[in-house]
Backbone as a chain_set.jsonl record, in Angstrom:
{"seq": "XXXXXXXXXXXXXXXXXXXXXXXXXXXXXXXXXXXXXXXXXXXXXXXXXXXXXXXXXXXXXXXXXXXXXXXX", "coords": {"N": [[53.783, 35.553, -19.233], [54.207, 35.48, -22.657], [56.666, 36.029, -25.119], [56.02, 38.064, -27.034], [54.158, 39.059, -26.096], [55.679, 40.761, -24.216], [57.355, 41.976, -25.964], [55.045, 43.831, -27.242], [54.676, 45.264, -24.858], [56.749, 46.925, -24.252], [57.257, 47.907, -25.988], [56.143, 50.198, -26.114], [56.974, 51.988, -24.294], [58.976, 55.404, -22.806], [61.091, 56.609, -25.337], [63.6, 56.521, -23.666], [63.154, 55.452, -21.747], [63.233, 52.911, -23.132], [65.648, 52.345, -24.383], [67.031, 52.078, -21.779], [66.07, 49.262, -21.026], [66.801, 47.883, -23.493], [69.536, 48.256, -23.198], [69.762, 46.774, -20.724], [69.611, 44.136, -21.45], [70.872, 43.442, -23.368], [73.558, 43.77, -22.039], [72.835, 41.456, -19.999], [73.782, 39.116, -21.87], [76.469, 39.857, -22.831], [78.501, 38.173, -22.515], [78.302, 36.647, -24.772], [77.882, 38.346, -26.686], [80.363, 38.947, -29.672], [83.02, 40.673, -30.463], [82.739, 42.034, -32.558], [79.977, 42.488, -32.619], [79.452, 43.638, -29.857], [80.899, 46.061, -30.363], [78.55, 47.044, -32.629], [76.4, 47.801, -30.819], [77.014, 49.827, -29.089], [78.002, 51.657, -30.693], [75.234, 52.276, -32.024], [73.631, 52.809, -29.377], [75.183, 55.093, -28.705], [74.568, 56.512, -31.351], [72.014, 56.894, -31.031], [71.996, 58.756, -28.572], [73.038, 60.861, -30.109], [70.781, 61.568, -31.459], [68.82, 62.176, -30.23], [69.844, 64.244, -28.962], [71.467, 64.525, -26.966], [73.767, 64.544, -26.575], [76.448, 66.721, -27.27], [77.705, 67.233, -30.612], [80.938, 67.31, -32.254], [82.533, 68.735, -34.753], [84.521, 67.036, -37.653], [87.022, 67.961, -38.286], [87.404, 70.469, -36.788], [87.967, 68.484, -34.427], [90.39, 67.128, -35.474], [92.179, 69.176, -35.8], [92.175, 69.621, -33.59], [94.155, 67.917, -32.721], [95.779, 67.641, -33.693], [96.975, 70.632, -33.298], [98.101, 69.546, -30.441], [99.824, 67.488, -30.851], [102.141, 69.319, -31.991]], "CA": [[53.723, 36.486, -20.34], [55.163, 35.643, -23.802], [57.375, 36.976, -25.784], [55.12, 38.836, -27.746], [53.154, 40.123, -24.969], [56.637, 41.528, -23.403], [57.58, 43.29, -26.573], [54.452, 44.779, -27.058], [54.429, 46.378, -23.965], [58.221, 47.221, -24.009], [57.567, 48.618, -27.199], [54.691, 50.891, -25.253], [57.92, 52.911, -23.019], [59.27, 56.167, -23.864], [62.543, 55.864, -26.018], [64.592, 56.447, -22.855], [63.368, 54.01, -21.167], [63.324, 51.558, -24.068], [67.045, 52.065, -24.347], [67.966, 51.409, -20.536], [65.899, 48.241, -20.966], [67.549, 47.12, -23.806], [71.271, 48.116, -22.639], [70.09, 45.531, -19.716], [69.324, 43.007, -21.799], [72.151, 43.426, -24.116], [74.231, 43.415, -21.377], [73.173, 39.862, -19.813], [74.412, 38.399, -23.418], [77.637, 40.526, -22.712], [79.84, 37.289, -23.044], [77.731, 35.585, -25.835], [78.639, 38.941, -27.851], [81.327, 39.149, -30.153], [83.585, 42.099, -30.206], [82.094, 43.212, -33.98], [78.305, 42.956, -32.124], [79.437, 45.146, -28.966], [80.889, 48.035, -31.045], [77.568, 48.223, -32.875], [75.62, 47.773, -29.831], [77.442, 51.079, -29.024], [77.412, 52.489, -31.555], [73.778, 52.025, -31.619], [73.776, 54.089, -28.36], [75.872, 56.543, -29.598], [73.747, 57.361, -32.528], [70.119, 56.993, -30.537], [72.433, 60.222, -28.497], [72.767, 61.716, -30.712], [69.348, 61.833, -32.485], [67.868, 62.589, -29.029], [70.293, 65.672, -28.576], [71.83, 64.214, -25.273], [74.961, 65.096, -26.652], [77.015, 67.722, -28.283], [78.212, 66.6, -31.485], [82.592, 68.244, -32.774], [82.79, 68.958, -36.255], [85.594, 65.944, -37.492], [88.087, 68.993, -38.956], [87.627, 70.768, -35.367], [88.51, 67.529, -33.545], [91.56, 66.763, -36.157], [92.915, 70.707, -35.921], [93.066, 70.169, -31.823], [94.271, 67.104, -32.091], [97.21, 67.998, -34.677], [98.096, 71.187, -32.779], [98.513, 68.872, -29.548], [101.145, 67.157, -31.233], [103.13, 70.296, -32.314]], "C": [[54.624, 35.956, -21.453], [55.718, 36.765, -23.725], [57.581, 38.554, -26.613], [55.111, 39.7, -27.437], [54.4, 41.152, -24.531], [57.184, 42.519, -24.247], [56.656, 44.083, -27.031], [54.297, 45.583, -26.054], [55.995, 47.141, -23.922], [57.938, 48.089, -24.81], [56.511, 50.779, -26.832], [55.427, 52.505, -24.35], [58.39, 53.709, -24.036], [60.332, 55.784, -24.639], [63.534, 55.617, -24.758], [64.651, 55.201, -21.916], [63.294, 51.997, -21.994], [64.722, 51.361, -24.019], [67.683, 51.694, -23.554], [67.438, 49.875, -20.437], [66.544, 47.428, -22.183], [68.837, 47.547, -23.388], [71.191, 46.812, -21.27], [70.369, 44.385, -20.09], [70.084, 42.656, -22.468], [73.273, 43.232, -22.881], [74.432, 42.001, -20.24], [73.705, 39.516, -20.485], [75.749, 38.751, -23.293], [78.547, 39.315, -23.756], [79.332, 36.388, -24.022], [77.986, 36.587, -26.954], [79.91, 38.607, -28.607], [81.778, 40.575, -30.151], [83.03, 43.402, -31.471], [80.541, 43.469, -32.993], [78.598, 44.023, -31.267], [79.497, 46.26, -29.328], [79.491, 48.371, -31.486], [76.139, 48.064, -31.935], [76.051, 49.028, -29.463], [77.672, 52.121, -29.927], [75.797, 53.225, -32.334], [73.252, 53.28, -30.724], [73.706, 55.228, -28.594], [74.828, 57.236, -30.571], [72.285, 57.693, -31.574], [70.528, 58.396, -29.702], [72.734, 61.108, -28.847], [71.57, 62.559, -31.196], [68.545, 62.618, -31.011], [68.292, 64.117, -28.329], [70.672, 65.578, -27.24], [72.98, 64.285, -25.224], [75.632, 65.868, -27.59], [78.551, 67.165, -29.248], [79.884, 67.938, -31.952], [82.384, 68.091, -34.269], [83.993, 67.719, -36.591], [86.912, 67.637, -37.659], [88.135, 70.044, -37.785], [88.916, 69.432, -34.523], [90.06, 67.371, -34.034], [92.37, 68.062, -35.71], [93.36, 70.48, -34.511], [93.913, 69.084, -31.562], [95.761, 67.467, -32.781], [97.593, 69.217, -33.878], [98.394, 70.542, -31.076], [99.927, 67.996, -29.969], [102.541, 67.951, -31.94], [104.264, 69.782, -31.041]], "O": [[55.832, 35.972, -21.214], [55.65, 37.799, -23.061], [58.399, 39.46, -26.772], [55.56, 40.786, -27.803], [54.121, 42.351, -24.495], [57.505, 43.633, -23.833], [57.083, 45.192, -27.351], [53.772, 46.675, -26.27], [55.98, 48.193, -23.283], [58.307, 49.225, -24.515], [56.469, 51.923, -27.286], [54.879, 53.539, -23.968], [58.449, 53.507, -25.249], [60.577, 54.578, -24.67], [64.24, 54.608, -24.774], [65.506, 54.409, -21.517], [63.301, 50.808, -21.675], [65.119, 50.261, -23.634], [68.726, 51.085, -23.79], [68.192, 49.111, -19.834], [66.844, 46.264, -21.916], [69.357, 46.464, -23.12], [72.142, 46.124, -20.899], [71.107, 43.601, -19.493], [70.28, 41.441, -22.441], [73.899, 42.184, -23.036], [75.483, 41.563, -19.772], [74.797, 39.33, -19.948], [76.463, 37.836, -23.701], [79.0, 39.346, -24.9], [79.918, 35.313, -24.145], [78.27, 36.144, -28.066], [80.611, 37.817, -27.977], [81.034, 41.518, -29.882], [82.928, 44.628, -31.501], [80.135, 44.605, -32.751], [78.244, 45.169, -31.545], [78.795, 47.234, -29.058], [78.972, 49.432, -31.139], [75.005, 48.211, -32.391], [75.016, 49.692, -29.527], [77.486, 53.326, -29.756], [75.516, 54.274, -32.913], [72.699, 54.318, -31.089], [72.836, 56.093, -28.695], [74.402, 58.385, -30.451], [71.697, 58.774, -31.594], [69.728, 59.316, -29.872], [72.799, 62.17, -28.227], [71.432, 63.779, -31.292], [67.772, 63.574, -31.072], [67.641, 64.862, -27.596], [70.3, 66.398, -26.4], [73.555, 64.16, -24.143], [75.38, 65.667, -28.778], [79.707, 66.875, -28.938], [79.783, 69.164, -31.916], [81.999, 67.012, -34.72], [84.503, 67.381, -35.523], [87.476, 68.036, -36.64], [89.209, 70.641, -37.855], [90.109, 69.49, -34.224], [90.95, 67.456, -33.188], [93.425, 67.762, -35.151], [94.446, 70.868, -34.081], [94.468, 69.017, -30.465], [96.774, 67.495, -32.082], [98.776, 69.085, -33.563], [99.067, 71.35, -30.436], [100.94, 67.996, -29.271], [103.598, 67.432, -32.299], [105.342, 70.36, -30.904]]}, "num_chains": 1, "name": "protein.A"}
């Protein structure tokens, strides 16, 4: 099978499983990344969990308020 052929059918899966197949594939490369590519390989993530509602997003001015009265 080309290359082609493999991302047309890849391209074919729902999103969820598009994303665990690329986190595999991104993750062979691991040590051919650089440290700027990983963050937005995760960040990447991050956002596609967002958009998909697989996680519950903090307001920033929430997060800052608990984080400032933790340091009282």
């Amino acid at each position: 099978m080309s290359v082609e052929e493999l991302k047309r059918e890849a391209l074919k899966l729902p999103a969820d499983e598009r994303e665990l197949l690329a986190m595999e594939l991104l993750s062979s490369l691991r040590s051919e990344l650089t440290y700027e590519e990983e963050w937005a390989v995760e960040a990447d993530r991050r956002a596609m969990e967002i958009r998909e509602g697989r996680v519950e997003t903090i307001p920033a001015d929430e997060v800052f308020r608990k984080a400032l009265d933790r340091l009282k």
